[in-house]
Legacy VTK file of the C-alpha trace (Angstrom):
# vtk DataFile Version 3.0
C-alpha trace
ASCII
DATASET POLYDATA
POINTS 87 float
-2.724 -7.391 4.673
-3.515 -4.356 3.428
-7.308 -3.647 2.692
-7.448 -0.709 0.394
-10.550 0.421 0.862
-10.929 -0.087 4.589
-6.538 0.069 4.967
-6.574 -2.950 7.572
-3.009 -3.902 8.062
-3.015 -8.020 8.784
0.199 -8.426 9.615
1.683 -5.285 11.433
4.650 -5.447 11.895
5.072 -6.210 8.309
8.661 -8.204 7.111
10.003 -6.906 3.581
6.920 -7.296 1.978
3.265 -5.217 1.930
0.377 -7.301 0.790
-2.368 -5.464 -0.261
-5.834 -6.590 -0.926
-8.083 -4.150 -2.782
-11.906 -5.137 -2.134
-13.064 -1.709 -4.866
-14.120 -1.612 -8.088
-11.367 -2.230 -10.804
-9.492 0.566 -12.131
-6.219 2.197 -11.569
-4.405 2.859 -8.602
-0.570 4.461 -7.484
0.233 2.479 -4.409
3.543 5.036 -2.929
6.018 3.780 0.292
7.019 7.254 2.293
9.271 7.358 5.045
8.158 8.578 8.091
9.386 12.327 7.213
7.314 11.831 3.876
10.502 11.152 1.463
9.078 8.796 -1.175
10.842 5.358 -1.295
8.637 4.325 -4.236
5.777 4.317 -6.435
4.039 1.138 -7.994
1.165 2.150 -10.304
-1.611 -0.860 -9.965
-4.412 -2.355 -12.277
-6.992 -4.090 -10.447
-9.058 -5.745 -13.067
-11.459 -7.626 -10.453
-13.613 -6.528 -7.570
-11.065 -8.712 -5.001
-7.326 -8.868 -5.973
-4.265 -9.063 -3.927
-0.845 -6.862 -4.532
2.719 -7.441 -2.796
4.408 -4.856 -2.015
8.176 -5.558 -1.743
9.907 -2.945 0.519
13.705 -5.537 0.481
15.342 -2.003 0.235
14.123 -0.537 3.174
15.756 -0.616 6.479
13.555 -1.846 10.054
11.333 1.093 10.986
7.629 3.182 10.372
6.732 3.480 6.568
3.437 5.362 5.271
1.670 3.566 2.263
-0.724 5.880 0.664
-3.654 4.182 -1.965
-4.430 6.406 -4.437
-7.286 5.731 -6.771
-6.724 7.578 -10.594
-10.312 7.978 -10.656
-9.690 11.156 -8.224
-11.745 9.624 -5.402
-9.925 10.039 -1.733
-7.146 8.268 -1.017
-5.959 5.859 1.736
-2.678 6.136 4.460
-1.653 3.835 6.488
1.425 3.667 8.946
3.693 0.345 8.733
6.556 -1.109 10.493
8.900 -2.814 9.094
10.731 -5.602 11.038
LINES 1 88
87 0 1 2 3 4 5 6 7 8 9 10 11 12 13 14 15 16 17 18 19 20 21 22 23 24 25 26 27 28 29 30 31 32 33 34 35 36 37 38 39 40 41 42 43 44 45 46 47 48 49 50 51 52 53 54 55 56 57 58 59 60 61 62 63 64 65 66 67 68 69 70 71 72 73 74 75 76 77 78 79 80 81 82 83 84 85 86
């Protein structure tokens, strides 16, 4: 689990899927999956509408290896990174 304000990954090694738990204030947020060299795989924009809410992330696409997931908040506060693997 991803906590996107503290960016706690619970499991790591992750399989396929990225869940994300987002413990901020609601509002809007562009949750992107880079490769290692910083190519991005995707981009998922996010609406958190409560103070606590959960997210998957499905990576099924990508093969085994080290992802970054970057948290972006549209508000223009800093951002979050975080280094995966996927098994």
């Amino acid at each position: 689990m991803v906590v996107a304000n503290q960016i706690l990954p619970i499991p790591n090694p992750i399989h396929n899927i990225i869940p994300i738990r987002f413990n901020s204030s609601a509002g809007l947020y562009m949750v992107s999956l880079y490769t290692r060299d910083g190519q991005l795989l995707q981009a998922i924009p996010v609406n958190i509408t409560s103070e606590q809410q959960d997210v998957l992330l499905p990576i099924r696409h990508a093969q085994q290896g080290i992802y970054l997931i970057r948290v972006n908040p549209q508000d223009g506060k800093p951002g979050y990174t975080l280094k995966v693997i996927n098994k």
